[in-house]
HTML snippet that shows the backbone in 3Dmol.js (N, CA, C, O; Angstrom):
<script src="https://3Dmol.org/build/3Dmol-min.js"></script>
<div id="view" style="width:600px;height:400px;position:relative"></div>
<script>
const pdb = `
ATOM      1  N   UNK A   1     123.925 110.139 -74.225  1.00  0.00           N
ATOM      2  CA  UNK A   1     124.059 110.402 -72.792  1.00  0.00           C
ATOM      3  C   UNK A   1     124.844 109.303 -72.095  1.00  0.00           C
ATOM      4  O   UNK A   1     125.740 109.478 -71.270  1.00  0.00           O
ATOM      5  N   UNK A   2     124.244 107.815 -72.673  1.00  0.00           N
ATOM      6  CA  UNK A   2     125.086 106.972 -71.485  1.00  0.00           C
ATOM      7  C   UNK A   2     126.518 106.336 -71.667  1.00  0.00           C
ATOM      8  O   UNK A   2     127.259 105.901 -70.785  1.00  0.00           O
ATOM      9  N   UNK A   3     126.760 106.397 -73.275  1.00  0.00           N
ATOM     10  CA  UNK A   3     128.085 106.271 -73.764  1.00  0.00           C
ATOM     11  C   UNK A   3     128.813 107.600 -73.820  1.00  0.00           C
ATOM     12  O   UNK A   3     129.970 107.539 -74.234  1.00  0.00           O
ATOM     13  N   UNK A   4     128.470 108.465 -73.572  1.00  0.00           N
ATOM     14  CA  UNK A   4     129.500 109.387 -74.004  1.00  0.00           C
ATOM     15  C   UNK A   4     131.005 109.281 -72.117  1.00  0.00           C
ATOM     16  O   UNK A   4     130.940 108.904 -70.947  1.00  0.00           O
ATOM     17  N   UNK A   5     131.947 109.830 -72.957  1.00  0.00           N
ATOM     18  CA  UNK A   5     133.334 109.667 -72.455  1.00  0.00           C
ATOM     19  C   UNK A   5     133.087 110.509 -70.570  1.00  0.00           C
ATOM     20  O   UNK A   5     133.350 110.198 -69.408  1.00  0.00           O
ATOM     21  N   UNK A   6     132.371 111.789 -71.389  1.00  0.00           N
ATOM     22  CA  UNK A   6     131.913 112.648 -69.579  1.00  0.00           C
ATOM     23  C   UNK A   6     131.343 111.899 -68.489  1.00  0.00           C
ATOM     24  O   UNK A   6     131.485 112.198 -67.304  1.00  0.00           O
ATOM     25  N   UNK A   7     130.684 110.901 -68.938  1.00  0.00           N
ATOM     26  CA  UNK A   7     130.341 110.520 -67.693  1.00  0.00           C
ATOM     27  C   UNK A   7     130.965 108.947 -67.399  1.00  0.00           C
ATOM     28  O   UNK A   7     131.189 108.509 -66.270  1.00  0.00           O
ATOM     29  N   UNK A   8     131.160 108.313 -68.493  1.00  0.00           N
ATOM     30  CA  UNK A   8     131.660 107.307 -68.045  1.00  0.00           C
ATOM     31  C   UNK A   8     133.364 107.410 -67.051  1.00  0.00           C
ATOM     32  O   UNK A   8     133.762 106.822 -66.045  1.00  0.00           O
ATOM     33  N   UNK A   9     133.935 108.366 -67.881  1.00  0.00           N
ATOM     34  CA  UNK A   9     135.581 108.047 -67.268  1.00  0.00           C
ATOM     35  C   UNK A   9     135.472 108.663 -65.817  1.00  0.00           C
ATOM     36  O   UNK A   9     136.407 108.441 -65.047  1.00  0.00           O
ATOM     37  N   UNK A  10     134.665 109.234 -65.492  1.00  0.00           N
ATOM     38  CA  UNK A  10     134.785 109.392 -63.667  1.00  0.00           C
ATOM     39  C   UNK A  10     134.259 108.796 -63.249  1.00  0.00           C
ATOM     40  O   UNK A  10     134.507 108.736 -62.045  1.00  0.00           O
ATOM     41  N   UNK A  11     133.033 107.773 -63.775  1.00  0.00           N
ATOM     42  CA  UNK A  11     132.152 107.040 -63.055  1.00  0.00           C
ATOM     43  C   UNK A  11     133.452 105.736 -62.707  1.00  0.00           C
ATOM     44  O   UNK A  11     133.611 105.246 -61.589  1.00  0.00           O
ATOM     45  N   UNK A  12     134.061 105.458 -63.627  1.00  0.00           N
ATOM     46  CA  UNK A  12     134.792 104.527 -63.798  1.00  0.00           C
ATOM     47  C   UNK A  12     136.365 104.803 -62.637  1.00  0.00           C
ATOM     48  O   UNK A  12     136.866 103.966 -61.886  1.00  0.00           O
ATOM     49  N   UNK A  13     136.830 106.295 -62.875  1.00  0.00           N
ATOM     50  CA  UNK A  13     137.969 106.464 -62.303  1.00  0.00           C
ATOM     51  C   UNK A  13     137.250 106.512 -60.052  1.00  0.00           C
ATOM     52  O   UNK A  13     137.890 106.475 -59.001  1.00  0.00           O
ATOM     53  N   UNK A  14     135.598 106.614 -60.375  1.00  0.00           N
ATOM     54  CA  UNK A  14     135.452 106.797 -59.020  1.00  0.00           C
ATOM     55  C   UNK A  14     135.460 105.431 -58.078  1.00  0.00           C
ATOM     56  O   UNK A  14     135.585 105.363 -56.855  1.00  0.00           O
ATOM     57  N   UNK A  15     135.213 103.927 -59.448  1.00  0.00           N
ATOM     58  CA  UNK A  15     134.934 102.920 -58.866  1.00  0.00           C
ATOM     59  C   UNK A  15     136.674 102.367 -58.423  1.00  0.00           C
ATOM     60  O   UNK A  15     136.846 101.562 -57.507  1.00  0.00           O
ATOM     61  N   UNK A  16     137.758 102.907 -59.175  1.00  0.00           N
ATOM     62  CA  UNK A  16     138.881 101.935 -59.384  1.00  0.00           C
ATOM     63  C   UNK A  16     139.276 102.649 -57.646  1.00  0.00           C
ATOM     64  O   UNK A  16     140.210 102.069 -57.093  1.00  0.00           O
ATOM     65  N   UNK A  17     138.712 103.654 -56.951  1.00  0.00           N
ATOM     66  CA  UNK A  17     139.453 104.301 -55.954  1.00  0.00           C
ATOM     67  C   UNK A  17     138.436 103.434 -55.034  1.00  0.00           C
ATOM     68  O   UNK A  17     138.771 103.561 -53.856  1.00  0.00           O
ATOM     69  N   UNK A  18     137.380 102.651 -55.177  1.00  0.00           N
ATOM     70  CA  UNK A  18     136.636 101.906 -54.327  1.00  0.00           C
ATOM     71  C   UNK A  18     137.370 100.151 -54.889  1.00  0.00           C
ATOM     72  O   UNK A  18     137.024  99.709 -55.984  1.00  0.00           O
ATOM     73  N   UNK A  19     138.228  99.447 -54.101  1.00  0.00           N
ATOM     74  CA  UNK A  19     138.176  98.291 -54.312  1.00  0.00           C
ATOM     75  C   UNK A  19     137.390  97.130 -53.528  1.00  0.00           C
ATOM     76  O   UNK A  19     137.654  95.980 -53.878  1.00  0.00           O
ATOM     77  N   UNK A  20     136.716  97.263 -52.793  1.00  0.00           N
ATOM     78  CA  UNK A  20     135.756  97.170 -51.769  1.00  0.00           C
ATOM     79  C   UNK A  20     134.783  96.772 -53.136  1.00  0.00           C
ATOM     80  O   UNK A  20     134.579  95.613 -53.496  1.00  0.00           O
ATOM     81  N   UNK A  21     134.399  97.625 -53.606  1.00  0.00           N
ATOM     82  CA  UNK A  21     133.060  97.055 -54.886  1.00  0.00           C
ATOM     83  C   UNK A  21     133.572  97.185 -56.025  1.00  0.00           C
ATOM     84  O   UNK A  21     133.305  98.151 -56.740  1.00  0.00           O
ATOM     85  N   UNK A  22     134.568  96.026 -56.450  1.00  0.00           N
ATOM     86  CA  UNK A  22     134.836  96.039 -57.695  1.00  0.00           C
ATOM     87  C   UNK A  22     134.528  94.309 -57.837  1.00  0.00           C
ATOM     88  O   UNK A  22     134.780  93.844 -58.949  1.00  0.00           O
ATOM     89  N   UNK A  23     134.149  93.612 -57.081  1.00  0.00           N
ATOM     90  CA  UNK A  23     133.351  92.532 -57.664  1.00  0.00           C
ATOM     91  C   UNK A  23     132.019  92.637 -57.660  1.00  0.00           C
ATOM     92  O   UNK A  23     131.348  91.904 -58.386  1.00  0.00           O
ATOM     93  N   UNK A  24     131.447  93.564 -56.842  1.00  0.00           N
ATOM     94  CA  UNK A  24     130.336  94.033 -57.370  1.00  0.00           C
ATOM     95  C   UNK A  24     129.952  94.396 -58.914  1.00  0.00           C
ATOM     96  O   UNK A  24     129.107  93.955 -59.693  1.00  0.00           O
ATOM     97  N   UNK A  25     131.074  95.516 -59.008  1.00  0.00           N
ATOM     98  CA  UNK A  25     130.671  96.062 -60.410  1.00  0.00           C
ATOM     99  C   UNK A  25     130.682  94.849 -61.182  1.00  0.00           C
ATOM    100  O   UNK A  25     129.708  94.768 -61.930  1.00  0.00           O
ATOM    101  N   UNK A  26     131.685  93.635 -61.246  1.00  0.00           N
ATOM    102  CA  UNK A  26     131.769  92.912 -61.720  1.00  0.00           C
ATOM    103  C   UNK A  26     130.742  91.646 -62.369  1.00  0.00           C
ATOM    104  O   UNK A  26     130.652  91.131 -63.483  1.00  0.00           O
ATOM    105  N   UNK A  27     129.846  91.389 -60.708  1.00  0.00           N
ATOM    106  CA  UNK A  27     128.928  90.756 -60.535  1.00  0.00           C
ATOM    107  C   UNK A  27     127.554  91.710 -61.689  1.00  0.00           C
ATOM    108  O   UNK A  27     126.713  91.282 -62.480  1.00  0.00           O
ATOM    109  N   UNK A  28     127.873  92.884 -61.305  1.00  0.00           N
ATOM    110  CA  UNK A  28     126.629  93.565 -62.333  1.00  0.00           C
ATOM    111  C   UNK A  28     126.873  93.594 -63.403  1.00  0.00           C
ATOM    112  O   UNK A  28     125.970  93.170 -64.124  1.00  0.00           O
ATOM    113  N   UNK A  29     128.046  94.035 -64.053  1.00  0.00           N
ATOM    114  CA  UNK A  29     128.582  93.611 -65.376  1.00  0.00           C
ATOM    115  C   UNK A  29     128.024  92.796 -66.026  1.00  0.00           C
ATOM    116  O   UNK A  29     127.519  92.971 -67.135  1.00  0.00           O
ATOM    117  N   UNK A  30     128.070  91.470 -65.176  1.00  0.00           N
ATOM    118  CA  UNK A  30     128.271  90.091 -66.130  1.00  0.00           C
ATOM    119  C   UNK A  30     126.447  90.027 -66.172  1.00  0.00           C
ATOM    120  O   UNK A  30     125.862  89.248 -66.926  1.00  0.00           O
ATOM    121  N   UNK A  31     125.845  90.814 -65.399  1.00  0.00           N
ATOM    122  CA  UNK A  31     124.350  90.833 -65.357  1.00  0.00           C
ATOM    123  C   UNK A  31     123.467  91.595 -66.437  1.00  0.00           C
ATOM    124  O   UNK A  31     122.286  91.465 -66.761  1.00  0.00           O
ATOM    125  N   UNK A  32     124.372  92.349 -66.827  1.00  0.00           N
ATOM    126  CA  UNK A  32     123.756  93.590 -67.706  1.00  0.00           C
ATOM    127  C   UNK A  32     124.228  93.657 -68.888  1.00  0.00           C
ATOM    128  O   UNK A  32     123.487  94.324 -69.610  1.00  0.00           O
ATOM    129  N   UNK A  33     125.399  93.147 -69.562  1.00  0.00           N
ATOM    130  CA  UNK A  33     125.844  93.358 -70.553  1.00  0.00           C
ATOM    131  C   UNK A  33     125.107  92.033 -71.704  1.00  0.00           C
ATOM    132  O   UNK A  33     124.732  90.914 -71.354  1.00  0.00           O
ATOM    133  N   UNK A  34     125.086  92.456 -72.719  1.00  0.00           N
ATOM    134  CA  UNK A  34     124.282  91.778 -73.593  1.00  0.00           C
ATOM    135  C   UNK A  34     125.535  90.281 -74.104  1.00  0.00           C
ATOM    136  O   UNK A  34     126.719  90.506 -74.354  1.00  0.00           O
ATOM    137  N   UNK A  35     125.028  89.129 -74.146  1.00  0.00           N
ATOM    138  CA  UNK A  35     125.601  88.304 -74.061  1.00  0.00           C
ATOM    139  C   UNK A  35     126.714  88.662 -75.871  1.00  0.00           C
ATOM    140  O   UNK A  35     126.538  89.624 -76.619  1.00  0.00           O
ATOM    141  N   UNK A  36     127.394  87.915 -75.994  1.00  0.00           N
ATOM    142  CA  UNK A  36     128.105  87.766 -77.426  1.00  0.00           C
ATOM    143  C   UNK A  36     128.197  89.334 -76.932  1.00  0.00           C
ATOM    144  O   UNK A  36     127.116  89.750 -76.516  1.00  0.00           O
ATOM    145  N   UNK A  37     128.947  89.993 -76.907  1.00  0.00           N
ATOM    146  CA  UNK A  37     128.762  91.744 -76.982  1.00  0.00           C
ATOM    147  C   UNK A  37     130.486  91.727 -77.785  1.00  0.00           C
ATOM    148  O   UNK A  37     130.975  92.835 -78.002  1.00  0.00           O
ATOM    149  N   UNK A  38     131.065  90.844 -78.065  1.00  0.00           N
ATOM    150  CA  UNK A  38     132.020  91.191 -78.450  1.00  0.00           C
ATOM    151  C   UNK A  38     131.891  90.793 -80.316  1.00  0.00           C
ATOM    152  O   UNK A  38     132.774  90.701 -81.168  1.00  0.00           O
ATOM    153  N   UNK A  39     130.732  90.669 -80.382  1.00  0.00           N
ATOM    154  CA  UNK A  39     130.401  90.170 -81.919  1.00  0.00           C
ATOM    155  C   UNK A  39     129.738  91.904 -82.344  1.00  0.00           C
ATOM    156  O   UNK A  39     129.731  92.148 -83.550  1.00  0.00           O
ATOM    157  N   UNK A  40     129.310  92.822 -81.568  1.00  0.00           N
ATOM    158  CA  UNK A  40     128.294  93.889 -82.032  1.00  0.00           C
ATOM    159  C   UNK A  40     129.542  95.466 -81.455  1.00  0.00           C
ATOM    160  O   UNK A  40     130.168  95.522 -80.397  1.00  0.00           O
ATOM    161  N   UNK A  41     129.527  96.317 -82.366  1.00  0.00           N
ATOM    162  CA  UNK A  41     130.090  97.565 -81.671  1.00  0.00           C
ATOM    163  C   UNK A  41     129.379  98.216 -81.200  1.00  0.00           C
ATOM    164  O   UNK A  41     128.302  98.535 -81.702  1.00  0.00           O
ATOM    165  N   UNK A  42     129.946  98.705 -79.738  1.00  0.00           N
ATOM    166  CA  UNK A  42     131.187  99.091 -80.275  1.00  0.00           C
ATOM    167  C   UNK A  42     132.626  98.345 -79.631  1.00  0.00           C
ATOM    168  O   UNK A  42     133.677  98.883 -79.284  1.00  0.00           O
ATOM    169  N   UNK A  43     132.221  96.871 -79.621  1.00  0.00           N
ATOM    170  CA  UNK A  43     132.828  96.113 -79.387  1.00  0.00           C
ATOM    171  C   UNK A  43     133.798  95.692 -77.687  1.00  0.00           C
ATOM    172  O   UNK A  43     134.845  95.116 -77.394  1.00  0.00           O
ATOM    173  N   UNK A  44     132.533  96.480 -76.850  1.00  0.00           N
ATOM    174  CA  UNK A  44     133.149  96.596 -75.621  1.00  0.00           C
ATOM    175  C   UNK A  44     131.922  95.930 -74.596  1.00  0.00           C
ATOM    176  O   UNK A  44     130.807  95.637 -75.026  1.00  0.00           O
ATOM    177  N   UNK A  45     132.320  95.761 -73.244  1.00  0.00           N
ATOM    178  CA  UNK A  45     131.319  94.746 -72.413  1.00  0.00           C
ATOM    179  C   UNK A  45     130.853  95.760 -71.615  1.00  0.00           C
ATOM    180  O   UNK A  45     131.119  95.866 -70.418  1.00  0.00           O
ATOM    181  N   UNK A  46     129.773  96.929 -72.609  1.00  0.00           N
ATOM    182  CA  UNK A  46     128.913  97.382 -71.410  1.00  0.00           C
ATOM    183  C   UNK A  46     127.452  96.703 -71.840  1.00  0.00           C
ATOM    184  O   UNK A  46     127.173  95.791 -72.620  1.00  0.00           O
ATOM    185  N   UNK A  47     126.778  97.417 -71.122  1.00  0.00           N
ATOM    186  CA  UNK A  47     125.307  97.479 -71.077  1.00  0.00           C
ATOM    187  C   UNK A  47     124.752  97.625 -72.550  1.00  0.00           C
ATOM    188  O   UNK A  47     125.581  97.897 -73.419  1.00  0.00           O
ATOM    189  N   UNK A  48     123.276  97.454 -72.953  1.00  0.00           N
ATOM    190  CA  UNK A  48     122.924  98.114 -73.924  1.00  0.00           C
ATOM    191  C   UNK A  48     122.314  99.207 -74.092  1.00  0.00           C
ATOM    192  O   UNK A  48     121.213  99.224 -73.543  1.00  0.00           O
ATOM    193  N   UNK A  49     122.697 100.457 -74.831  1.00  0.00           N
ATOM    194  CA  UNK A  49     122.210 101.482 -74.407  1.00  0.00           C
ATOM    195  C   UNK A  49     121.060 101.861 -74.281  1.00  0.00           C
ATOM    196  O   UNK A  49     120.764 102.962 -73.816  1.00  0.00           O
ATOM    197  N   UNK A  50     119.924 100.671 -74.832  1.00  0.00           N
ATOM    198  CA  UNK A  50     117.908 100.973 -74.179  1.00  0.00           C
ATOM    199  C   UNK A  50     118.255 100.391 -73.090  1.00  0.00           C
ATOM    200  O   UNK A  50     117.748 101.141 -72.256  1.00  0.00           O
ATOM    201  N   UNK A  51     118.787  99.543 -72.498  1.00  0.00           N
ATOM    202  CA  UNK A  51     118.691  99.314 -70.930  1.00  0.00           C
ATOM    203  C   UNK A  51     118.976 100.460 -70.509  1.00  0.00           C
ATOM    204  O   UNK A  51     117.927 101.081 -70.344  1.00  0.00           O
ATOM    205  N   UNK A  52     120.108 101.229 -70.177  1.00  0.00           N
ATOM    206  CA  UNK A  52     120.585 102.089 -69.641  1.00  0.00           C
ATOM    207  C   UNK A  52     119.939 103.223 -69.338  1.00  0.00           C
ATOM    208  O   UNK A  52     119.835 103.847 -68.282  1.00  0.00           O
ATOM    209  N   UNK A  53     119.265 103.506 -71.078  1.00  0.00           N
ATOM    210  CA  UNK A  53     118.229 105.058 -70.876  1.00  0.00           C
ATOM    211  C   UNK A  53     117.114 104.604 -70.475  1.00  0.00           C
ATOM    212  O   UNK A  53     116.249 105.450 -70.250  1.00  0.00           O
ATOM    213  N   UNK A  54     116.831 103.418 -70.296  1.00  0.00           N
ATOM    214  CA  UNK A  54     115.096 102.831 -69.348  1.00  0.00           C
ATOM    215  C   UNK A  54     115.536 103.406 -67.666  1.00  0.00           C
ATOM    216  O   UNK A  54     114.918 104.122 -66.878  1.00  0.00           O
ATOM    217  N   UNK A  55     116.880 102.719 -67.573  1.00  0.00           N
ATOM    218  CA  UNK A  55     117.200 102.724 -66.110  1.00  0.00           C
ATOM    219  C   UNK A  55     117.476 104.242 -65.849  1.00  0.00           C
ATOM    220  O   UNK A  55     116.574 104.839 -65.261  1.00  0.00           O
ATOM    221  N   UNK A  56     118.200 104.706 -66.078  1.00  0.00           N
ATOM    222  CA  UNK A  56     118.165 106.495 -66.341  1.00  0.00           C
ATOM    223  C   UNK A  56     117.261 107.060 -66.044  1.00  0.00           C
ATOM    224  O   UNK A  56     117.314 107.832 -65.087  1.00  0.00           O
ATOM    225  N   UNK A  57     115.843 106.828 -66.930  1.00  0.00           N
ATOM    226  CA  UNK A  57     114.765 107.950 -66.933  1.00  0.00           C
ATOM    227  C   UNK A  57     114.127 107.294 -66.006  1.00  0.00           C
ATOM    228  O   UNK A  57     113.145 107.921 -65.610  1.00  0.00           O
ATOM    229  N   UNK A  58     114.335 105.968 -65.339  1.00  0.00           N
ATOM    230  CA  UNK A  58     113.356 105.632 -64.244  1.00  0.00           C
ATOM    231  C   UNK A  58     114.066 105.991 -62.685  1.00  0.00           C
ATOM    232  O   UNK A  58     113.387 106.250 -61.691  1.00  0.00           O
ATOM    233  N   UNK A  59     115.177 105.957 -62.703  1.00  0.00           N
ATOM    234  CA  UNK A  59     115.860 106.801 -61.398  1.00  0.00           C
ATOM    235  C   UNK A  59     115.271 108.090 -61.632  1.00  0.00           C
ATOM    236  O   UNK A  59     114.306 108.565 -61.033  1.00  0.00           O
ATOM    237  N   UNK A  60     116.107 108.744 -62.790  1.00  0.00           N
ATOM    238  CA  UNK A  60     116.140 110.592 -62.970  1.00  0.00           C
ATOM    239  C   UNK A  60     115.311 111.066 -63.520  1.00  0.00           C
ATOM    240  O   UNK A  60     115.678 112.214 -63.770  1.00  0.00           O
ATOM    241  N   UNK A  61     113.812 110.804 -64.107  1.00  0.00           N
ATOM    242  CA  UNK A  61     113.183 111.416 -64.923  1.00  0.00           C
ATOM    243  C   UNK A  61     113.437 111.435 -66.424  1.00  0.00           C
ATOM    244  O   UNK A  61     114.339 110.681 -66.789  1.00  0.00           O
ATOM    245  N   UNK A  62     112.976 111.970 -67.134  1.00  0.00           N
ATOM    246  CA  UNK A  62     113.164 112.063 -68.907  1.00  0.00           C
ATOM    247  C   UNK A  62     114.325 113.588 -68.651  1.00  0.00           C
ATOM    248  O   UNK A  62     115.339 113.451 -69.335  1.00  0.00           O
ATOM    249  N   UNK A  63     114.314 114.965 -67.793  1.00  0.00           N
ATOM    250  CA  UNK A  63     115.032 115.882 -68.196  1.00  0.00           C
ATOM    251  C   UNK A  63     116.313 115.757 -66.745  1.00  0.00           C
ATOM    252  O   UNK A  63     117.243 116.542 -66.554  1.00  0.00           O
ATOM    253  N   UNK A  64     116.121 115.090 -66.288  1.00  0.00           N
ATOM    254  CA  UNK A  64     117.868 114.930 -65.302  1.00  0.00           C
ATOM    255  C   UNK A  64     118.269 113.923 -65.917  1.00  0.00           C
ATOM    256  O   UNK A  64     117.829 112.977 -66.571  1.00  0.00           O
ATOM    257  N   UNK A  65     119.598 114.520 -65.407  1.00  0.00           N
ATOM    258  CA  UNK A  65     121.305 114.173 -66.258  1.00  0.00           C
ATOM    259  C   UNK A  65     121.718 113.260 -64.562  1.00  0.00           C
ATOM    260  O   UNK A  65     121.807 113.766 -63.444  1.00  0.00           O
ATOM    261  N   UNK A  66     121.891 111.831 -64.969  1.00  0.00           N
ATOM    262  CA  UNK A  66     122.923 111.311 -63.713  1.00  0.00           C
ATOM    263  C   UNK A  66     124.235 112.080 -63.305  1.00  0.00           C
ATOM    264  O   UNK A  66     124.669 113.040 -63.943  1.00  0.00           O
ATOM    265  N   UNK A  67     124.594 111.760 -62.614  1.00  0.00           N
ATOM    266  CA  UNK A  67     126.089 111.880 -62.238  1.00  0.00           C
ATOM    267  C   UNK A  67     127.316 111.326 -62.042  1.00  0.00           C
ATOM    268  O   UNK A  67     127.329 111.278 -60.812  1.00  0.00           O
ATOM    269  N   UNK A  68     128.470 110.824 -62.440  1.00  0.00           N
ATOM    270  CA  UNK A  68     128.910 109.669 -62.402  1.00  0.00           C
ATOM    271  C   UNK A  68     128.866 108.956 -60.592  1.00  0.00           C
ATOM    272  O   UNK A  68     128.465 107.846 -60.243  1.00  0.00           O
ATOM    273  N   UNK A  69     129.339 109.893 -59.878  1.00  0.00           N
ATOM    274  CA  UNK A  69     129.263 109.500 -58.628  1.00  0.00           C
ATOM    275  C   UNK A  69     128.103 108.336 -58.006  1.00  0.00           C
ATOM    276  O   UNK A  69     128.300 107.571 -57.063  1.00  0.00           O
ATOM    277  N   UNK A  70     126.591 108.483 -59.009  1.00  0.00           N
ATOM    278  CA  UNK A  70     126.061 107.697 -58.659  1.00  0.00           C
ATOM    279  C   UNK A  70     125.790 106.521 -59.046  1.00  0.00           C
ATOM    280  O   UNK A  70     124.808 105.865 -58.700  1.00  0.00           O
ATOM    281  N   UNK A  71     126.969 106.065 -60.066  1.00  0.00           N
ATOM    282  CA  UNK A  71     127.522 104.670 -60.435  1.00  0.00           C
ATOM    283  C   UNK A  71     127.960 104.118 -59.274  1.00  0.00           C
ATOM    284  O   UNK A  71     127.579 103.009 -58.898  1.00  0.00           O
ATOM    285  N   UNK A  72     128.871 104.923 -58.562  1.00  0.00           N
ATOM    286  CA  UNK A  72     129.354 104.489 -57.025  1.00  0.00           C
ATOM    287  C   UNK A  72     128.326 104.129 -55.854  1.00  0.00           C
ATOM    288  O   UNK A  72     128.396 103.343 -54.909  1.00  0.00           O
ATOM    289  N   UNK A  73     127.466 104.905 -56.241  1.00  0.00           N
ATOM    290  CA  UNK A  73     126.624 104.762 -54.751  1.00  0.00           C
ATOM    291  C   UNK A  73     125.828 103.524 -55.195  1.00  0.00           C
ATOM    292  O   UNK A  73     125.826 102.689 -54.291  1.00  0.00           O
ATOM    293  N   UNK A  74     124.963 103.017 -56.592  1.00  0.00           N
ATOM    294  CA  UNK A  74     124.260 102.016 -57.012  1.00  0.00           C
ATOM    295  C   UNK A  74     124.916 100.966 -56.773  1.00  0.00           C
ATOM    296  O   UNK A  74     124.251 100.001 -56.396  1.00  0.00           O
ATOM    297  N   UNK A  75     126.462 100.792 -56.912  1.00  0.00           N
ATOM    298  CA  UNK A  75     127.254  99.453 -56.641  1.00  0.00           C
ATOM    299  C   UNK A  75     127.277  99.296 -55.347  1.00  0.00           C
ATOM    300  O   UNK A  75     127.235  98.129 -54.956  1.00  0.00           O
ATOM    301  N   UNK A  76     127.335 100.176 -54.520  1.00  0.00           N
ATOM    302  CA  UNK A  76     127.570 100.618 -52.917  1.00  0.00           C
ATOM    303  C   UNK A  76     125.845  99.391 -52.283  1.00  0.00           C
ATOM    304  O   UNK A  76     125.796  98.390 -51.568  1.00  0.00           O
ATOM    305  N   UNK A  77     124.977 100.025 -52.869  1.00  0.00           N
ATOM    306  CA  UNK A  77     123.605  99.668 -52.622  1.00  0.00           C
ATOM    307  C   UNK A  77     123.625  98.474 -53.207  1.00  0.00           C
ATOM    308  O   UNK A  77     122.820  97.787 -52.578  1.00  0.00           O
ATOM    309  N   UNK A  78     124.299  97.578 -54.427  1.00  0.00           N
ATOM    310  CA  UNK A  78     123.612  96.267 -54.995  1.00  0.00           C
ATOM    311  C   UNK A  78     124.556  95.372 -53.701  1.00  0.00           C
ATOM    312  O   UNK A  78     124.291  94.234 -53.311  1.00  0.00           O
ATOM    313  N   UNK A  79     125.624  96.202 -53.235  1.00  0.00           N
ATOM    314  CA  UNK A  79     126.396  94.887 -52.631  1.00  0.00           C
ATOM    315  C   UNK A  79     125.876  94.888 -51.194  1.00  0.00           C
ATOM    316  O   UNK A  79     126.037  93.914 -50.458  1.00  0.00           O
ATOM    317  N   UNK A  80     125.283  95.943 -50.833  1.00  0.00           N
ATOM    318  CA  UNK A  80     124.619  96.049 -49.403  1.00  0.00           C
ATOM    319  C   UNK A  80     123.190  95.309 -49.572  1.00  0.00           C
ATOM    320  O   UNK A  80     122.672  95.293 -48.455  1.00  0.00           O
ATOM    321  N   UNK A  81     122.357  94.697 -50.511  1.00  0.00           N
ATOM    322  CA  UNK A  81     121.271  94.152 -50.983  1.00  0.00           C
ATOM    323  C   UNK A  81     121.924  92.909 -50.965  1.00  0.00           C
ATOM    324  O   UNK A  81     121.740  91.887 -50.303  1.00  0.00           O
ATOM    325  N   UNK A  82     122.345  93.074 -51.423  1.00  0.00           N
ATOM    326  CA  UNK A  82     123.237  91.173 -51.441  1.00  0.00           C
ATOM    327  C   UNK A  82     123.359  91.033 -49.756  1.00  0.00           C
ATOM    328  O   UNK A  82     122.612  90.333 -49.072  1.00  0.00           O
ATOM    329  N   UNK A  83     124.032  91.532 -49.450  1.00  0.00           N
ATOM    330  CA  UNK A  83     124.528  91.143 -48.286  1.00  0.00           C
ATOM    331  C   UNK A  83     123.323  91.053 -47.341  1.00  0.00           C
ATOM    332  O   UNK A  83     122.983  90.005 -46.792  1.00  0.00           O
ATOM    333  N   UNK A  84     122.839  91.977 -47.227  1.00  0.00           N
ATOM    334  CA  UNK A  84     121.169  91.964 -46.187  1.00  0.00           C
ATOM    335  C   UNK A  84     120.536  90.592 -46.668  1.00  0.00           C
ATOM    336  O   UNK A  84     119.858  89.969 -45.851  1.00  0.00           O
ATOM    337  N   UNK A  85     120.710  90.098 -47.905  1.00  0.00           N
ATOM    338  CA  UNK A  85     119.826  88.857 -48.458  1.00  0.00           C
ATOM    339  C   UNK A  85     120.441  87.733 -48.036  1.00  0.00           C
ATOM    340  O   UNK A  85     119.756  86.717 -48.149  1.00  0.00           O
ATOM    341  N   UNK A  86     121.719  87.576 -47.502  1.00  0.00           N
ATOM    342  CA  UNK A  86     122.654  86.656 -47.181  1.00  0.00           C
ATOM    343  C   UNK A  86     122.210  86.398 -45.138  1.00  0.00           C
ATOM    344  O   UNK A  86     122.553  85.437 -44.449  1.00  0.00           O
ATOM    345  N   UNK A  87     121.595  87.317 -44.804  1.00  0.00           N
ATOM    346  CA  UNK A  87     121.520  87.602 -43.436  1.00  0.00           C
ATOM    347  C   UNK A  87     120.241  86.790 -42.846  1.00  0.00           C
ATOM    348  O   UNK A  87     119.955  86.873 -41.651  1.00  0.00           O
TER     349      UNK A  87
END
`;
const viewer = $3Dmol.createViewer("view");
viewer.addModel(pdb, "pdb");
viewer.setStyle({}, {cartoon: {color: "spectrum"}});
viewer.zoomTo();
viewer.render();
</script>
């Protein structure tokens, strides 16, 4: 579910049309991805996929499917959390 290509490449093509939160994503990136990740495949800097399906089934339940769109809105919300914490 959380690697496959369907949901990542719009989640991804929805953030590059937001540059507004792309140090966000960034900032979460560097938060979530498993350290050394370039020593383990599939040799790329995401997440690990039990984080992901923990975080998944605790937003959506065990039988809903995310949407990529709400990659957008979670970055939308970590940088508006930041910012309220800055206030």
């Amino acid at each position: 579910m959380t690697h496959e290509r369907g949901f990542w490449f719009p989640a991804v093509r929805g953030l590059v049309r937001r540059p507004g939160l792309w140090p966000t994503a960034v900032r979460q990136l560097r938060t979530t991805v498993p350290r050394r990740w370039w020593r383990r495949p599939p040799f790329l800097p995401i997440p690990d996929e039990g984080y992901l399906r923990f975080r998944f089934e605790t937003a959506y339940g065990s039988a809903a499917e995310p949407r990529p769109g709400d990659i957008v809105h979670y970055l939308e919300w970590c940088r508006d959390m930041r910012r309220a914490g800055r206030t």
